[in-house]
KOLGU-90289 format. One record per residue (C-alpha): residue in three letters; x, y, z. Coordinates in nm, 4 decimals, decimal comma, always signed. Example, Ala and Ser with C-alpha at 12.3 -4.5 7.8 and 13.67 -1.06 7.14 Angstrom:
BEGIN
+--------+----------+----------+----------+
| residu |        x |        y |        z |
+--------+----------+----------+----------+
|    ALA |  +1,2300 |  -0,4500 |  +0,7800 |
|    SER |  +1,3670 |  -0,1060 |  +0,7140 |
+--------+----------+----------+----------+
REM end
This chain:
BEGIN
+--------+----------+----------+----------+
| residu |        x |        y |        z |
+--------+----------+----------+----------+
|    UNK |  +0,0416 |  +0,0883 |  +1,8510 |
|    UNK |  +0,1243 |  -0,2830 |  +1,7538 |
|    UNK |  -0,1212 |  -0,2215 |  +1,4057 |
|    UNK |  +0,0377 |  +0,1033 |  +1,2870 |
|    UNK |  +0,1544 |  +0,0938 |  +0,9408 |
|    UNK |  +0,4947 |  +0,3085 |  +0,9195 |
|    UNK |  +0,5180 |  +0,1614 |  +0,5241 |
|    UNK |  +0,2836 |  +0,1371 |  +0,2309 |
|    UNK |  +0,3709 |  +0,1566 |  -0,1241 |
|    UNK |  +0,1270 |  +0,1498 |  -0,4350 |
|    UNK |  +0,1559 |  -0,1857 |  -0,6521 |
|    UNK |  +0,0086 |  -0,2663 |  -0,9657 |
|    UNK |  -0,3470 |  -0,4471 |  -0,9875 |
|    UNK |  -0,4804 |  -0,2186 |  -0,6963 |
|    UNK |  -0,2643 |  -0,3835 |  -0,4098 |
|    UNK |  -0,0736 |  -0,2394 |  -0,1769 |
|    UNK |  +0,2472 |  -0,3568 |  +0,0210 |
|    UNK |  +0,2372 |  -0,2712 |  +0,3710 |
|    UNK |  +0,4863 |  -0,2950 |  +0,6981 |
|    UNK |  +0,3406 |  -0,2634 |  +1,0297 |
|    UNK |  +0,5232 |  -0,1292 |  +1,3752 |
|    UNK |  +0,5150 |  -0,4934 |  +1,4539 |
|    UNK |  +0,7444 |  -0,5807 |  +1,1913 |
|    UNK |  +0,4392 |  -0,7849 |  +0,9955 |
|    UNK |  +0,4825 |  -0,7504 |  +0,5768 |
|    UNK |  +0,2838 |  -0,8371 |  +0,2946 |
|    UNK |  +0,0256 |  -0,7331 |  +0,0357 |
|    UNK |  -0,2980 |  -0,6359 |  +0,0548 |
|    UNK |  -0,5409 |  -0,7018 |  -0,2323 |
|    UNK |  -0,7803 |  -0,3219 |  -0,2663 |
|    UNK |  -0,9960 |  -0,4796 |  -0,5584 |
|    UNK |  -1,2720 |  -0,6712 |  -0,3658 |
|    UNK |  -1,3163 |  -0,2977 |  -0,2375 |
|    UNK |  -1,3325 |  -0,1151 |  -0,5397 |
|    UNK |  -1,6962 |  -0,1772 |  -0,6084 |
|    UNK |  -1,8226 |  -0,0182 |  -0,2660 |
|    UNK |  -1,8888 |  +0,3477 |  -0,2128 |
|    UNK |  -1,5984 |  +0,5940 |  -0,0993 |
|    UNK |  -1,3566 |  +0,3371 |  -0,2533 |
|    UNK |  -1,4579 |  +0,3814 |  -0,6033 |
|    UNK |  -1,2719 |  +0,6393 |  -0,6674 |
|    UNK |  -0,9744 |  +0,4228 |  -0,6095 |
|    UNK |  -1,0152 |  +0,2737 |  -0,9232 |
|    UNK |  -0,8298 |  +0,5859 |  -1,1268 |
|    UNK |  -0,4843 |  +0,4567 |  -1,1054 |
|    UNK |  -0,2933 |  +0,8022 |  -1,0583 |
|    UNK |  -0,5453 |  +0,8253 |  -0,7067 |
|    UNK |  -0,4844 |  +0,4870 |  -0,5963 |
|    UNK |  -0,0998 |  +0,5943 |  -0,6230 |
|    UNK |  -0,1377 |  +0,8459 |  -0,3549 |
|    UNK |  -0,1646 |  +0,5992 |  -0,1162 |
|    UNK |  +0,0020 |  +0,7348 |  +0,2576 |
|    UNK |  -0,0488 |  +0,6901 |  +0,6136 |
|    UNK |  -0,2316 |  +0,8977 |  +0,8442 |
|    UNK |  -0,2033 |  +0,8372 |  +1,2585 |
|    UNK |  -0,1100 |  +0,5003 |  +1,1068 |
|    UNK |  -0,3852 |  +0,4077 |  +0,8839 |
|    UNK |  -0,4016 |  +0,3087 |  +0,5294 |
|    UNK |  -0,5153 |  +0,6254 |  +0,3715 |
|    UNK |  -0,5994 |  +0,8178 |  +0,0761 |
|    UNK |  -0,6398 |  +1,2113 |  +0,0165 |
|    UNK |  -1,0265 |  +1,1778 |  +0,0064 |
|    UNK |  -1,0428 |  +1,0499 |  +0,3543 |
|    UNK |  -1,0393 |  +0,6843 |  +0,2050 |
|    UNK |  -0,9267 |  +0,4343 |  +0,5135 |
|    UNK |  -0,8442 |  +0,1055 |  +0,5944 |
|    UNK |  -1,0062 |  -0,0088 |  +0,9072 |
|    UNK |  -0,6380 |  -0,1449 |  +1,0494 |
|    UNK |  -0,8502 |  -0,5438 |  +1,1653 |
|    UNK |  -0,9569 |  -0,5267 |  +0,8042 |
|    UNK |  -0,5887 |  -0,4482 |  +0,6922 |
|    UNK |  -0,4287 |  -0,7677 |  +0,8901 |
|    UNK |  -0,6858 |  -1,0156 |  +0,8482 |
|    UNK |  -0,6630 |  -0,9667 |  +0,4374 |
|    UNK |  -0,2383 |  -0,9007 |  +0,4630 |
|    UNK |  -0,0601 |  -1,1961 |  +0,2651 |
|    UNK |  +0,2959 |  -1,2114 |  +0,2506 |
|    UNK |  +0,4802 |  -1,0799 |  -0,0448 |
|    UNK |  +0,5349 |  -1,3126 |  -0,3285 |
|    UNK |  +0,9298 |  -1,2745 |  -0,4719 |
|    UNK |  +0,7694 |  -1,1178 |  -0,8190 |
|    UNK |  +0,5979 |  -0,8160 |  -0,5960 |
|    UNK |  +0,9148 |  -0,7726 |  -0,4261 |
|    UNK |  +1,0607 |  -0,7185 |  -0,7739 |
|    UNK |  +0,8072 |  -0,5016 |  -0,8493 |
|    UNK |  +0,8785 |  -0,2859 |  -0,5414 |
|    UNK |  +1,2930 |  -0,2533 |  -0,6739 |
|    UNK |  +1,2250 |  -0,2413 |  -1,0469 |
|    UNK |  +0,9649 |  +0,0940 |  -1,0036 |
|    UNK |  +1,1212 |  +0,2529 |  -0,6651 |
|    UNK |  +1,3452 |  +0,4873 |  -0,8472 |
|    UNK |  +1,0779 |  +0,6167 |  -1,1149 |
|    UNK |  +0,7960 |  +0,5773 |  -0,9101 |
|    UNK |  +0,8899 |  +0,6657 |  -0,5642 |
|    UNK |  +1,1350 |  +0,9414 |  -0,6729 |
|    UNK |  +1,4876 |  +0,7710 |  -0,5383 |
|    UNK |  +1,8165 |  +0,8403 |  -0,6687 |
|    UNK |  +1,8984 |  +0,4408 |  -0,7572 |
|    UNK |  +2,2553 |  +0,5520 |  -0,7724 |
|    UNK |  +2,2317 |  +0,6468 |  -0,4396 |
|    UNK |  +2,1897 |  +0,3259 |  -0,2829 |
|    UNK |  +2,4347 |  +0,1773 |  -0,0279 |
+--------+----------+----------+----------+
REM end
């Protein structure tokens, strides 16, 4: 569908970069969240890290979701110092070869 995310990669300060099927970007900010039942446990770092996608949801491996409206109404576009981010950590934290680029 339109809202399914086929991208989502763990940033620092509990946010999350996202693609959806649409072709929308950006960030989304977990910490007004963090407070509230199930998603407490998303405060430990090395759990918030195992971010993923499930049938195209925003998940987590204690059945922690994103409803997909909530997802897209809080999405902001990704500021050049989270894109960064994302290049700097992608080989250590993602596991990629850097040298295999291109």
């Amino acid at each position: 569908m339109y809202w399914d995310v086929k991208i989502v990669k763990p940033l620092s300060d509990y946010r999350i970069y996202v693609e959806v099927e649409d072709g929308r970007k950006g960030v989304f900010d977990m910490k007004p969240y963090l407070d509230f039942g199930v998603f407490r446990e998303l405060r430990n770092e090395h759990y918030f890290n195992q971010v993923g996608i499930q049938f195209g949801a925003v998940t987590w491996p204690n059945e922690q979701d994103i409803a997909p409206e909530t997802l897209l109404a809080g999405m902001q576009p990704a500021s050049s110092d989270v894109l960064e981010q994302m290049v700097a950590e992608t080989p250590a934290k993602y596991n990629i070869d850097a040298s295999k680029s291109n």
